[in-house]
TORRORO-70908 format. One line per 5 residues: number of its first residue (from 1); for each residue x, y, z of N, C-alpha, C. Coordinates in steps of 0.05 Angstrom, whole numbers, plus 5000, padded with zeros to 4 digits. Layout:
NUM) X/Y/Z/X/Y/Z/X/Y/Z | ...
This chain:
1) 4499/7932/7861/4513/7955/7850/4541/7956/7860 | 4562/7966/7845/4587/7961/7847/4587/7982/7872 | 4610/7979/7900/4610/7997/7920/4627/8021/7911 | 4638/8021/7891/4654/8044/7884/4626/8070/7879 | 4609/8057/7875/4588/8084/7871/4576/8099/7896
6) 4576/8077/7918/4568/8092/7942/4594/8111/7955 | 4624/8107/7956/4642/8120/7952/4638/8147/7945 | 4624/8142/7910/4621/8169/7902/4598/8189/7915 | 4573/8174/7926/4557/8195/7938/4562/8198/7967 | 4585/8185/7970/4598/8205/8001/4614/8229/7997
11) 4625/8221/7980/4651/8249/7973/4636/8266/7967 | 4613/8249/7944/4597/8273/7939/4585/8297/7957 | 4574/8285/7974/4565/8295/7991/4581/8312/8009 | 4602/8309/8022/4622/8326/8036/4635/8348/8019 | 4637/8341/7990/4645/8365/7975/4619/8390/7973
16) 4592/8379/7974/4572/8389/7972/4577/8417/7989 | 4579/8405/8014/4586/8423/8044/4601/8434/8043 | 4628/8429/8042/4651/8441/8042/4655/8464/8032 | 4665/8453/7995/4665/8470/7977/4645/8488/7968 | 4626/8479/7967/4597/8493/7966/4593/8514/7983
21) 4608/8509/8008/4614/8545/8029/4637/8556/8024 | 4659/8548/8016/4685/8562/8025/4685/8570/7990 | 4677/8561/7972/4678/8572/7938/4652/8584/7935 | 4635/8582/7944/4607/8591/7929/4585/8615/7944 | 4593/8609/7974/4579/8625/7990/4596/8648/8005
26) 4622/8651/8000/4633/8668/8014/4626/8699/8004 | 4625/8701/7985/4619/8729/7962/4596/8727/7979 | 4566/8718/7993/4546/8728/7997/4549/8746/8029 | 4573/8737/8037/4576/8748/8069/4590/8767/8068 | 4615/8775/8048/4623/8796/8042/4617/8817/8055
31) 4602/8836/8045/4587/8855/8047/4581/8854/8078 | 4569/8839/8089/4563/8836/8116/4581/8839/8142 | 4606/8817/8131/4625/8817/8141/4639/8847/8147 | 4651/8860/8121/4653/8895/8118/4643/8919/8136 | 4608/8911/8136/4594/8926/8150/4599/8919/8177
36) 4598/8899/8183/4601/8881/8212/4630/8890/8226 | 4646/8894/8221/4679/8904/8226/4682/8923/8220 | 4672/8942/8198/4678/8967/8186/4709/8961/8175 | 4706/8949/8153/4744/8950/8137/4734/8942/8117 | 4761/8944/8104/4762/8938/8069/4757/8918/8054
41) 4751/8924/8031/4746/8890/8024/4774/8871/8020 | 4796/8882/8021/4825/8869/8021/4823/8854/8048 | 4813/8870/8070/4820/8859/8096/4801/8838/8095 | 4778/8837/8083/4757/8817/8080/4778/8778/8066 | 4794/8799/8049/4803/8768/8029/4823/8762/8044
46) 4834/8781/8069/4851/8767/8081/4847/8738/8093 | 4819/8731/8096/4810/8703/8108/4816/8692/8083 | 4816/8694/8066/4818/8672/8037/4843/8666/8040 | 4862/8690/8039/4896/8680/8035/4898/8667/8057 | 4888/8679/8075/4900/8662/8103/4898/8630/8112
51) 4868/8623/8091/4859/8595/8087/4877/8581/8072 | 4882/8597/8053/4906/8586/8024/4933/8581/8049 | 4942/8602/8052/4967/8595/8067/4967/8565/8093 | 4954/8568/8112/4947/8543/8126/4946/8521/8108 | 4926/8525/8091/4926/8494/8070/4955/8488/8062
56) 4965/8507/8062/4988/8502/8041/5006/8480/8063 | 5013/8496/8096/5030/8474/8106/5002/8443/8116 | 4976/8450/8114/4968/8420/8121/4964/8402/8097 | 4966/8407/8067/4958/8393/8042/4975/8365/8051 | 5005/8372/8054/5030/8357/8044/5025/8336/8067
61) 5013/8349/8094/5004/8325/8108/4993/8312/8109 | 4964/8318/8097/4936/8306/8091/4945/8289/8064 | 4967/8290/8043/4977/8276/8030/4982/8248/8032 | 5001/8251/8054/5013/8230/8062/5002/8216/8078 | 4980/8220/8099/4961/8211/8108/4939/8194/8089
66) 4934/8212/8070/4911/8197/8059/4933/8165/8038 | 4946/8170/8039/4964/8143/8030/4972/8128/8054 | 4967/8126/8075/4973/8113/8098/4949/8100/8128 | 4929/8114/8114/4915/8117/8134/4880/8123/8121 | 4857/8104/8134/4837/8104/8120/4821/8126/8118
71) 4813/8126/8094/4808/8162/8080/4781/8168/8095 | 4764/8142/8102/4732/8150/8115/4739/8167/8144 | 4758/8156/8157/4763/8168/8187/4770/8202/8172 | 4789/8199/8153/4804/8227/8147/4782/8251/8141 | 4762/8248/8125/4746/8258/8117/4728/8262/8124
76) 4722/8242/8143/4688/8246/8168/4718/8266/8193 | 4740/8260/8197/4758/8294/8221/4749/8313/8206 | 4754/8313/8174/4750/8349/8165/4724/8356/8165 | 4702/8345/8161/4677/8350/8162/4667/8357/8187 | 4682/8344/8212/4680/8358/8227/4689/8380/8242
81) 4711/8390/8235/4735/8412/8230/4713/8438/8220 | 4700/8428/8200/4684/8445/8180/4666/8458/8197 | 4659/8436/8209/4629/8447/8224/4631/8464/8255 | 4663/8454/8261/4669/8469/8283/4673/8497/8277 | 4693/8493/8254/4694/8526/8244/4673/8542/8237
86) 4662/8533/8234/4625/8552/8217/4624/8558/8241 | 4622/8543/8268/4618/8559/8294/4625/8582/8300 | 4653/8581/8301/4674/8592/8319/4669/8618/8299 | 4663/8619/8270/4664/8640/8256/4648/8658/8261 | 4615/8640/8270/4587/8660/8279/4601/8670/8300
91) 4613/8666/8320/4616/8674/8349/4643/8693/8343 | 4651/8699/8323/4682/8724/8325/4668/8746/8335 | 4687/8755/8346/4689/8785/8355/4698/8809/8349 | 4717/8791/8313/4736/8819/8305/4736/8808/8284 | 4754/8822/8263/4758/8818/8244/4785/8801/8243
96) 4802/8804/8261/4831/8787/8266/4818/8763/8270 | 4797/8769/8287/4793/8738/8298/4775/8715/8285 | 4760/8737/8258/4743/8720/8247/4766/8710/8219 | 4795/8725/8214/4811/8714/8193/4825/8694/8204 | 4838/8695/8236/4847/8668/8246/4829/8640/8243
101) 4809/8646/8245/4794/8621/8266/4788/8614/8230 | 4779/8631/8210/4773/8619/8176/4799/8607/8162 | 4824/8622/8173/4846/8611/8158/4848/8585/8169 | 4847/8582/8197/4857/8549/8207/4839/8534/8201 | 4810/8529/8205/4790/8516/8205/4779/8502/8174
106) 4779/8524/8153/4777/8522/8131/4793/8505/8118 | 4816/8515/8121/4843/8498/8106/4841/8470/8112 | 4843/8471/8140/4836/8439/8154/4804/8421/8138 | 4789/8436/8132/4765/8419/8123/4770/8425/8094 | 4787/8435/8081/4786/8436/8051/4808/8409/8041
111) 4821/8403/8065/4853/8387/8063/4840/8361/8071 | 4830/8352/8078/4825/8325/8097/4784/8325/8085 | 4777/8347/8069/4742/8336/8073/4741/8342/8041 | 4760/8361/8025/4756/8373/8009/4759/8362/7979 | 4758/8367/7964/4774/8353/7931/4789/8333/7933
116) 4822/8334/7937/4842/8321/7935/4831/8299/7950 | 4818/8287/7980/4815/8260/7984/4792/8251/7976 | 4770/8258/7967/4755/8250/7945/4769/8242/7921 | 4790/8252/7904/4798/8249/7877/4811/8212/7886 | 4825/8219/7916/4853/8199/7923/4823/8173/7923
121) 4805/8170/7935/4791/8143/7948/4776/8143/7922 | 4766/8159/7901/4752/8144/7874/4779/8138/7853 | 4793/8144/7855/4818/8136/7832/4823/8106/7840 | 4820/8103/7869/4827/8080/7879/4806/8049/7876 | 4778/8066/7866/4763/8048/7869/4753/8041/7838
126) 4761/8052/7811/4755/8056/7789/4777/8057/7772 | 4777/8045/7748/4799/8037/7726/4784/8051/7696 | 4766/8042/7691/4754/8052/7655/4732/8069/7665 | 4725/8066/7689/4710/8088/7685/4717/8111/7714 | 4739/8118/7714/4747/8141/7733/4739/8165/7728
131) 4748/8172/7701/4736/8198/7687/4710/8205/7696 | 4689/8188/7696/4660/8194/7701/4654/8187/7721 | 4669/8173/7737/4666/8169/7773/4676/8204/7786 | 4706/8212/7771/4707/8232/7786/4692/8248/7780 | 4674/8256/7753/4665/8284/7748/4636/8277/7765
136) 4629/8259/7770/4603/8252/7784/4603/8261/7812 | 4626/8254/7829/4629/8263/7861/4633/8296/7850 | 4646/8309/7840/4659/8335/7837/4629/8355/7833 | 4610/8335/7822/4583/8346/7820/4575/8354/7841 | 4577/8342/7862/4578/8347/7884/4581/8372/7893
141) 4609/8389/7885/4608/8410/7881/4596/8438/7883 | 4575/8428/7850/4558/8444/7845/4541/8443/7851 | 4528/8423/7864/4498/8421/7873/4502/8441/7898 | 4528/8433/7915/4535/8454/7936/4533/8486/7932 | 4541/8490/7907/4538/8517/7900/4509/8526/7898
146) 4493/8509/7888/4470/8515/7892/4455/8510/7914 | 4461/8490/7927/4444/8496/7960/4452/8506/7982 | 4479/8506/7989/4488/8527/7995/4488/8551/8001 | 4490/8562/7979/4496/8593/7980/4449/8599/7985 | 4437/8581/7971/4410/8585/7973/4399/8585/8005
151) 4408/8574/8014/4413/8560/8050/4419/8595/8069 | 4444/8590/8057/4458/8616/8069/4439/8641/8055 | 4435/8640/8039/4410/8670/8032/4383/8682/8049 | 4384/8647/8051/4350/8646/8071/4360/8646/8098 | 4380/8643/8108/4385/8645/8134/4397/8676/8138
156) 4409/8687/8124/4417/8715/8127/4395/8730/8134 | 4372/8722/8112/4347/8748/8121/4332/8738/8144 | 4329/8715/8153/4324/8702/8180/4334/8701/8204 | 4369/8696/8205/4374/8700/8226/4408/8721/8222 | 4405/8723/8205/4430/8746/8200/4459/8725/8193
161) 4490/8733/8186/4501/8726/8177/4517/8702/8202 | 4511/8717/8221/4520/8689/8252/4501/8664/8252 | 4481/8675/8255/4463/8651/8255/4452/8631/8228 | 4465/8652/8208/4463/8622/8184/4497/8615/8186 | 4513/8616/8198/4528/8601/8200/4528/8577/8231
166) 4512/8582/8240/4511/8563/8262/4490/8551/8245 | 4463/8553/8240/4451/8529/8234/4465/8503/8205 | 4484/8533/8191/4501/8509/8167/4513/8487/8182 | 4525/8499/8208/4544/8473/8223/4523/8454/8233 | 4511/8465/8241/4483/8444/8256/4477/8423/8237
171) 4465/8437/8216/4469/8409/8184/4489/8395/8184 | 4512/8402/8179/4537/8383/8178/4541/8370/8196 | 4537/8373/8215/4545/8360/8233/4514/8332/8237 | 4498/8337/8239/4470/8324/8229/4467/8306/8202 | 4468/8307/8181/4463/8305/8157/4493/8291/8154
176) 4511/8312/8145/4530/8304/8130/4549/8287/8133 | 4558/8295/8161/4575/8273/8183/4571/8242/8180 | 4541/8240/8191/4528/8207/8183/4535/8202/8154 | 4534/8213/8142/4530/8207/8108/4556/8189/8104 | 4580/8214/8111/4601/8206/8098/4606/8188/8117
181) 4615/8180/8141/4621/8161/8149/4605/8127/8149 | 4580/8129/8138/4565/8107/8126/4573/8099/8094 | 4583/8119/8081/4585/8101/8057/4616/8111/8048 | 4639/8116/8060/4660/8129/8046/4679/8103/8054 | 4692/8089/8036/4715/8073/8044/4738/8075/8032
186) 4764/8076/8039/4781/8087/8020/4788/8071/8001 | 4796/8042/8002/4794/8027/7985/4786/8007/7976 | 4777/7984/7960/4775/7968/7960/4772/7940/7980 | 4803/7942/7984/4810/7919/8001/4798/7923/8026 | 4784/7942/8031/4776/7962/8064/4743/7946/8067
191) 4734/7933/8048/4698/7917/8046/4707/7885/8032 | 4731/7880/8027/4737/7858/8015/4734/7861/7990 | 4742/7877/7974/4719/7875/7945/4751/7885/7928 | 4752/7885/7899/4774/7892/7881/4755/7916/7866 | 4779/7934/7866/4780/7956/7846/4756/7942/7811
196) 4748/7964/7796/4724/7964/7779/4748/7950/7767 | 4733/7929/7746/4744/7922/7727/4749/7931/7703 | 4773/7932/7695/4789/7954/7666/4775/7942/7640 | 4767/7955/7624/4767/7946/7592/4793/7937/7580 | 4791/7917/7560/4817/7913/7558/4840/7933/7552
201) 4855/7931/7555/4872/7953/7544/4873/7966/7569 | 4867/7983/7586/4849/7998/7607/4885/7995/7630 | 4898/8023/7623/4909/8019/7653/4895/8028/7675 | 4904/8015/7695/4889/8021/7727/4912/8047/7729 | 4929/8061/7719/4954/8078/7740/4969/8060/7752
206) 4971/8034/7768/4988/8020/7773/5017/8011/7771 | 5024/8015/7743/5045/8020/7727/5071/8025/7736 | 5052/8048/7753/5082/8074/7760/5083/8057/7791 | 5113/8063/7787/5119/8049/7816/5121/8070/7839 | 5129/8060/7862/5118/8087/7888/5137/8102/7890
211) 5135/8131/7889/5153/8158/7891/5151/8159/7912 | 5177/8172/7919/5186/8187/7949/5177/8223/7945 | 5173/8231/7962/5167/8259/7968/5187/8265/7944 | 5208/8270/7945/5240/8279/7931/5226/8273/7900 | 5227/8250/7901/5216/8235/7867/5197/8249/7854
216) 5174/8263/7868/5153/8276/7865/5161/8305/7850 | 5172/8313/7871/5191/8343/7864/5200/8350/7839 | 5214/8333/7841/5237/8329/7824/5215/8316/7794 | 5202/8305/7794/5185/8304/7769/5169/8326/7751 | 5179/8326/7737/5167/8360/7717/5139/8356/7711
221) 5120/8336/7711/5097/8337/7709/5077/8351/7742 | 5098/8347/7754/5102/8361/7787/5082/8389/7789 | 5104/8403/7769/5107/8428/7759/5096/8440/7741 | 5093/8421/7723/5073/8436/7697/5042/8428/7699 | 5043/8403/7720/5014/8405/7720/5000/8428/7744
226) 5021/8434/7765/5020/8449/7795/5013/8477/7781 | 5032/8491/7760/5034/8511/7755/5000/8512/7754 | 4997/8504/7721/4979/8499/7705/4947/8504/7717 | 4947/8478/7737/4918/8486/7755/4916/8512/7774 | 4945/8509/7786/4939/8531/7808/4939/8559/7794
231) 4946/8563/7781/4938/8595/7764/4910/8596/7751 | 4899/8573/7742/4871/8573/7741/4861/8572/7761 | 4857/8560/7783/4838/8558/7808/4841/8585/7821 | 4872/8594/7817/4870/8625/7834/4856/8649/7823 | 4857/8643/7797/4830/8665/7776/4806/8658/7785
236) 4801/8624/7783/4772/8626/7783/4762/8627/7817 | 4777/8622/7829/4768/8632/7863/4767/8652/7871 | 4788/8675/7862/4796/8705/7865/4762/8713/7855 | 4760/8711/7828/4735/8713/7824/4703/8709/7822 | 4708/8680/7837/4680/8685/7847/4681/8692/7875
241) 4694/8695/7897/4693/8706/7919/4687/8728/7917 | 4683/8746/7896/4677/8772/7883/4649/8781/7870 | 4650/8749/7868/4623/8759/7845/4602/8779/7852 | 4592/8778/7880/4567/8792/7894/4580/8818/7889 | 4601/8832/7893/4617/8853/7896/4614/8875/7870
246) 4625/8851/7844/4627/8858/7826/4596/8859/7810 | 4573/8844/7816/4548/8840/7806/4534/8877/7821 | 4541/8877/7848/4529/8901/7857/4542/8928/7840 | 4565/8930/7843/4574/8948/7821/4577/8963/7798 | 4553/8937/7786/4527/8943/7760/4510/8947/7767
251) 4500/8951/7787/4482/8964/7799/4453/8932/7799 | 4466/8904/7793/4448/8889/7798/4445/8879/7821 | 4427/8869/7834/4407/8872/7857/4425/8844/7873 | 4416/8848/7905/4429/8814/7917/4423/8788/7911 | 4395/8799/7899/4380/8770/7893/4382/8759/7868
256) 4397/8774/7846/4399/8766/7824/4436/8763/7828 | 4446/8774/7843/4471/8760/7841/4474/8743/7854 | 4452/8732/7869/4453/8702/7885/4446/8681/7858 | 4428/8696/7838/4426/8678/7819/4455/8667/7798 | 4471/8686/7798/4486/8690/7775/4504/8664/7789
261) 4512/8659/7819/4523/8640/7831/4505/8622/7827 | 4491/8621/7831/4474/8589/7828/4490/8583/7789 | 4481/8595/7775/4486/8590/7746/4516/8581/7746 | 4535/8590/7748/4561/8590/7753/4562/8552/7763 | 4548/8543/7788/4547/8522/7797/4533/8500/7786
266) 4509/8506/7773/4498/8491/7754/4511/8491/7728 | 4520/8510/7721/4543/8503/7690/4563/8483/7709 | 4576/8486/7731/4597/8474/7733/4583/8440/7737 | 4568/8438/7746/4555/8410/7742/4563/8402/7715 | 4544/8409/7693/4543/8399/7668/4574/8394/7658
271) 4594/8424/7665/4621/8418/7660/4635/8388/7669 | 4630/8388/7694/4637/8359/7701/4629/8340/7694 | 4613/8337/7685/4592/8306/7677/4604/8304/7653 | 4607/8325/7634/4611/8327/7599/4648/8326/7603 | 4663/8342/7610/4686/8332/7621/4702/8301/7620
276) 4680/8300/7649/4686/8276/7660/4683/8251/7638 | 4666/8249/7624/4656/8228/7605/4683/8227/7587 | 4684/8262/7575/4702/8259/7555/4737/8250/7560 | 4736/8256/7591/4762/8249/7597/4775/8213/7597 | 4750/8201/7597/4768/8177/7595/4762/8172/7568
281) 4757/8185/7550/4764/8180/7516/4787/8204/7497 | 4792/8227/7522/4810/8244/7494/4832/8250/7510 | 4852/8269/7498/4878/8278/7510/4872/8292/7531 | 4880/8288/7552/4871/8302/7574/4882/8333/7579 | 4913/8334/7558/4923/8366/7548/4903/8383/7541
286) 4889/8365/7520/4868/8391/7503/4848/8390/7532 | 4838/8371/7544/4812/8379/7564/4815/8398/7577 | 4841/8400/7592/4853/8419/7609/4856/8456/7581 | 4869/8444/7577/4866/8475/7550/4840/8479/7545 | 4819/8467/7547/4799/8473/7531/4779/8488/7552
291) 4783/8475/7581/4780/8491/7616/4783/8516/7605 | 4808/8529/7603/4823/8549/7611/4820/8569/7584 | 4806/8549/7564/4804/8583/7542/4770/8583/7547 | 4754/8572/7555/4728/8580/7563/4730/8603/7592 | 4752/8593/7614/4757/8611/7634/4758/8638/7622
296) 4779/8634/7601/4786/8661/7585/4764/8684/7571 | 4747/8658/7563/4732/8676/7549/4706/8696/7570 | 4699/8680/7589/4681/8691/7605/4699/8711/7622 | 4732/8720/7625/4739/8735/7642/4736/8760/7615 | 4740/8753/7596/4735/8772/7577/4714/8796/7580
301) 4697/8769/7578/4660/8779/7565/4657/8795/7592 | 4660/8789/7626/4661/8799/7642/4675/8826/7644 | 4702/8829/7634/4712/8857/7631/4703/8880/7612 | 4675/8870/7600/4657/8880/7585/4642/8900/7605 | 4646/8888/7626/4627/8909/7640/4589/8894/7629
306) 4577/8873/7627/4559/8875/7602/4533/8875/7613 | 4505/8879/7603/4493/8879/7624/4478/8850/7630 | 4458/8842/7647/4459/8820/7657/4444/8794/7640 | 4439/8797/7612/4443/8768/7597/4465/8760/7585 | 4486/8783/7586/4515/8777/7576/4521/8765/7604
311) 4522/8773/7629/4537/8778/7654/4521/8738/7658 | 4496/8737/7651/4499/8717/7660/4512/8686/7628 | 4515/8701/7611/4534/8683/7594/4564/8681/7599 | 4569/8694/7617/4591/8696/7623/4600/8684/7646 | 4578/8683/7661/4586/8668/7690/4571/8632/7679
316) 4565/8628/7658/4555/8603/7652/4594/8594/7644 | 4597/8605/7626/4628/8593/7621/4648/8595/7642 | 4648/8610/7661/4664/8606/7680/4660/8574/7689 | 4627/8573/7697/4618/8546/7708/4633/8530/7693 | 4630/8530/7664/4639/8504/7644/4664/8500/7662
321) 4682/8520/7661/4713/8515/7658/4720/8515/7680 | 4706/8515/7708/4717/8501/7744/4709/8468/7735 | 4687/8465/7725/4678/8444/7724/4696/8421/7706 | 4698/8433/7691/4722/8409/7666/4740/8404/7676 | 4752/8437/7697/4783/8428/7710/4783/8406/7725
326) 4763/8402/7743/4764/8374/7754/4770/8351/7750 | 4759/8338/7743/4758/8309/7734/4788/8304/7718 | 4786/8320/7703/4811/8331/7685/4838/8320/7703 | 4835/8349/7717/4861/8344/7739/4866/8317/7749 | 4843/8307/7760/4843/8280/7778/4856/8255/7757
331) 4848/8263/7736/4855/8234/7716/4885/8237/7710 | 4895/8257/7705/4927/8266/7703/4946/8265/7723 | 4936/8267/7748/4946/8253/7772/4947/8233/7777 | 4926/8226/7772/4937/8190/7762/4955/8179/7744 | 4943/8187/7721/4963/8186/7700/4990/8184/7702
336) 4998/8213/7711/5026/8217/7712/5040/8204/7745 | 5023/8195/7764/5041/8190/7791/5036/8164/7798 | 5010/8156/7794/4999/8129/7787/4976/8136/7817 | 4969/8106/7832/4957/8104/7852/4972/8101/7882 | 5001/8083/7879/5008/8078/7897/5024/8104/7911
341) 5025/8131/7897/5035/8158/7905/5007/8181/7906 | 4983/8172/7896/4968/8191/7892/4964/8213/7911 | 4953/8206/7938/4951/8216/7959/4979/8237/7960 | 5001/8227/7967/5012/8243/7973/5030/8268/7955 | 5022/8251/7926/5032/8266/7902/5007/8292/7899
346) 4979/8294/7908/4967/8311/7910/4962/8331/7936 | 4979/8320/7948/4981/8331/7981/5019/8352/7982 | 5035/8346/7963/5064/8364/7950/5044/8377/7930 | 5029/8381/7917/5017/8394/7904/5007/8418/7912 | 4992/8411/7941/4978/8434/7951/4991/8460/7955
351) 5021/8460/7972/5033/8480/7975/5043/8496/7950 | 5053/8486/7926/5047/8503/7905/5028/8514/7893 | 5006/8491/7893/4979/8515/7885/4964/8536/7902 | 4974/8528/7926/4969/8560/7944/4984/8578/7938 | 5007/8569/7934/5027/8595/7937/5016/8609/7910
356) 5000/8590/7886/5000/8606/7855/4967/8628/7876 | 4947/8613/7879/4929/8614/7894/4927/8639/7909 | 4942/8635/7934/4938/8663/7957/4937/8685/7940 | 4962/8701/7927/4954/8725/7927/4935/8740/7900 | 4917/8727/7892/4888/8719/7876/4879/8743/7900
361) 4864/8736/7914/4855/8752/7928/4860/8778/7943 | 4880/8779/7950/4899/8812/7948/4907/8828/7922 | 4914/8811/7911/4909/8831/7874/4881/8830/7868 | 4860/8822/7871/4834/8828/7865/4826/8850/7885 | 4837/8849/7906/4819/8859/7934/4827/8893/7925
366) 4855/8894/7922/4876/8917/7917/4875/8939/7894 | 4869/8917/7865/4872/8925/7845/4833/8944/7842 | 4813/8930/7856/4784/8940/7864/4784/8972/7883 | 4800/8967/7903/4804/8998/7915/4818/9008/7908 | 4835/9011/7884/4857/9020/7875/4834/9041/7851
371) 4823/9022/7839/4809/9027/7816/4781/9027/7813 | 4770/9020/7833/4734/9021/7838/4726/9003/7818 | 4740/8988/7803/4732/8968/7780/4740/8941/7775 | 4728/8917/7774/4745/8889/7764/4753/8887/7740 | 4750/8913/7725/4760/8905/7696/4780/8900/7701
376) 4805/8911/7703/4836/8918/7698/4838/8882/7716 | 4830/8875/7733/4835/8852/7749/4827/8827/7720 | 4805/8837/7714/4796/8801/7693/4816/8808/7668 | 4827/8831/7665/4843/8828/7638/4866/8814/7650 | 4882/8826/7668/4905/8808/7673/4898/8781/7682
381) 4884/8768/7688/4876/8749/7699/4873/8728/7665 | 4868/8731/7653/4867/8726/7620/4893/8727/7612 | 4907/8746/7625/4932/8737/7609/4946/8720/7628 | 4941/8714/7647/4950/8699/7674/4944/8675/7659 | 4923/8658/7655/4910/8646/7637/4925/8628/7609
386) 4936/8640/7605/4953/8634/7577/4977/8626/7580 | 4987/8646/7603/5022/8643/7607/5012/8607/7629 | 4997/8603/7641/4991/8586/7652/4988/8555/7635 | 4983/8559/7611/4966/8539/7590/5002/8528/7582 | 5015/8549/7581/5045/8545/7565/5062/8523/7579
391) 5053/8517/7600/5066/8501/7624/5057/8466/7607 | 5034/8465/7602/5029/8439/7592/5036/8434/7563 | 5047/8456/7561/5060/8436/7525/5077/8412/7528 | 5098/8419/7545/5117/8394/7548/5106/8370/7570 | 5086/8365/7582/5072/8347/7597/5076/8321/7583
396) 5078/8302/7597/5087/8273/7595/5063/8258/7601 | 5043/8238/7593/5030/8226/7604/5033/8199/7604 | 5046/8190/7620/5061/8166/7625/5043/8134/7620 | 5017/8136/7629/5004/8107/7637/4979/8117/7624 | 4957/8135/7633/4930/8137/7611/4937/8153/7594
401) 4956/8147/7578/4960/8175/7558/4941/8168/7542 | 4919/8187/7534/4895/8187/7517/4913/8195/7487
């Protein structure tokens, strides 16, 4: 079997962990957290922005790192970063101290364990079939969403919201640690072996010759692709960090809004796999448009207020449209910067999509105690949505232009 696949069930696997707590399980501690400190749910999302902001100055590092330096070491530090922080989080004492220790810790394992060096070490190892290499690790993902937050449910009623975060680190650090550092290599040349072989025709990204930080900037695909995702990821993170919040609100139960997340994560599977396939055969404009009017439509059906076979058709399309963004993104990064800049062309990325990112969660947190409701939040968020889509008309796709 080609080694580019064991690649993919390492990333896989660390995204499992990662993202699968910091996107999928945070909405279940919420509530806990609140009661646990006695404060608002704004002061609650202050750990989110605070994670966004940190990411933002370590992305550009972890950028340039992961283009210089082997991605298995990079990714088995954040996994361990990850697992230290799950600690330090069971053991806070405050609410200051449990937004410090989540903004630094988090950011650090979302930057170095998270998406971006997964996308950087399979782009590197795959030519005709990247599209479905990436949506396959990104699966990863969602399986996280689903064991995860299922993990953290059973450990809440067992040992309360500290102690399912110490035994999550105990796993990672057990399980996941070994994993990734047994099968994750960043490139090729790192086992002796050459990148997948292209179908004819088939660029590798190679093409593009190597950008400087400046070159990057200064490139409008920079910008229209930066805008573009980060106004979607800050909708669809603003809002599922919410979901439990907004599911209780309707007066539906914990256990069925632990389900509505699982669904959300299992659509986002299928999104990626169906995505992913289609991305190395169509325009990757429309894939990305086609993300973001399914986002649209479930922030809709959601500002319906609706009750819970709408509520859960609605959190199925959300799934679709985190899930498409993926792979999506990864292939356009290539596309447009090639390989020999990837890393760090997605690491100048980060600090813009936080900055779109962070305050997602203070306009949700704000606009909720302002108004006792997420409607008024998912309508603007929809139009956030659109003005966001307008950024990719003029997009250039230089080397896989589908």
């Amino acid at each position: 079997m080609f080694y580019g696949w064991y690649v993919v069930a390492g990333t896989f696997v660390s995204q499992l962990a990662v993202v699968g707590f910091f996107s999928y399980s945070i909405s279940l501690l919420t509530p806990l957290i609140r009661e646990e400190f006695g404060v608002s749910l704004e002061q609650v999302m202050y750990s989110l922005t605070a994670g966004i902001f940190t990411g933002m100055i370590l992305q550009p590092l972890a950028g340039v790192m992961l283009d210089r330096y082997p991605v298995r070491w990079i990714i088995a530090a954040g996994t361990l970063m990850f697992a230290a922080g799950l600690w330090a989080l069971a053991n806070s004492s405050s609410i200051a101290q449990y937004i410090v220790i989540f903004g630094l810790t988090m950011a650090a394992a979302n930057a170095f364990a998270g998406i971006p060096p997964s996308q950087v070490s399979i782009s590197r190892w795959f030519t005709s079939s990247r599209g479905k290499a990436l949506g396959i690790s990104a699966v990863g993902t969602s399986v996280g969403g689903i064991v995860v937050p299922g993990l953290v449910a059973w450990w809440l009623q067992t040992s309360g919201w500290r102690g399912a975060l110490e035994n999550l680190a105990l796993c990672t650090v057990l399980i996941v640690l070994p994993f990734v550092v047994l099968t994750i290599r960043g490139k090729p040349a790192d086992v002796g072996l050459l990148p997948e072989k292209g179908k004819p025709g088939a660029s590798a990204s190679t093409d593009v010759p190597e950008l400087t930080l400046k070159d990057i900037i200064r490139h409008p695909g920079y910008w229209q692709i930066g805008i573009s995702v980060g106004l979607m990821l800050s909708v669809y993170i603003s809002i599922l960090a919410n979901m439990a919040p907004y599911a209780a609100g309707l007066g539906v139960s914990a256990t069925r809004a632990s389900t509505l997340i699982m669904v959300v994560a299992i659509m986002g599977l299928l999104g990626k796999l169906a995505f992913g396939v289609a991305a190395d055969k169509v325009n990757l404009k429309i894939g990305l448009w086609a993300a973001m009017a399914l986002l649209v439509m479930a922030l809709l059906l959601m500002a319906t207020e609706p009750g819970y076979p709408l509520m859960l058709l609605a959190v199925g399309l959300l799934g679709l449209a985190s899930g498409g963004m993926i792979p999506v993104w990864g292939l356009l990064m290539a596309s447009v910067f090639g390989l020999v800049s990837y890393g760090r062309a997605m690491g100048l990325m980060g600090p813009l999509i936080s900055l779109l990112v962070m305050p997602g969660f203070t306009v949700t947190g704000r606009l909720y105690d302002a108004t006792g409701s997420y409607q008024l939040c998912l309508l603007a968020f929809s139009g956030v949505l659109v003005f966001g889509a307008l950024f990719l008309v003029p997009l250039k796709i230089s080397t896989l232009d589908h």
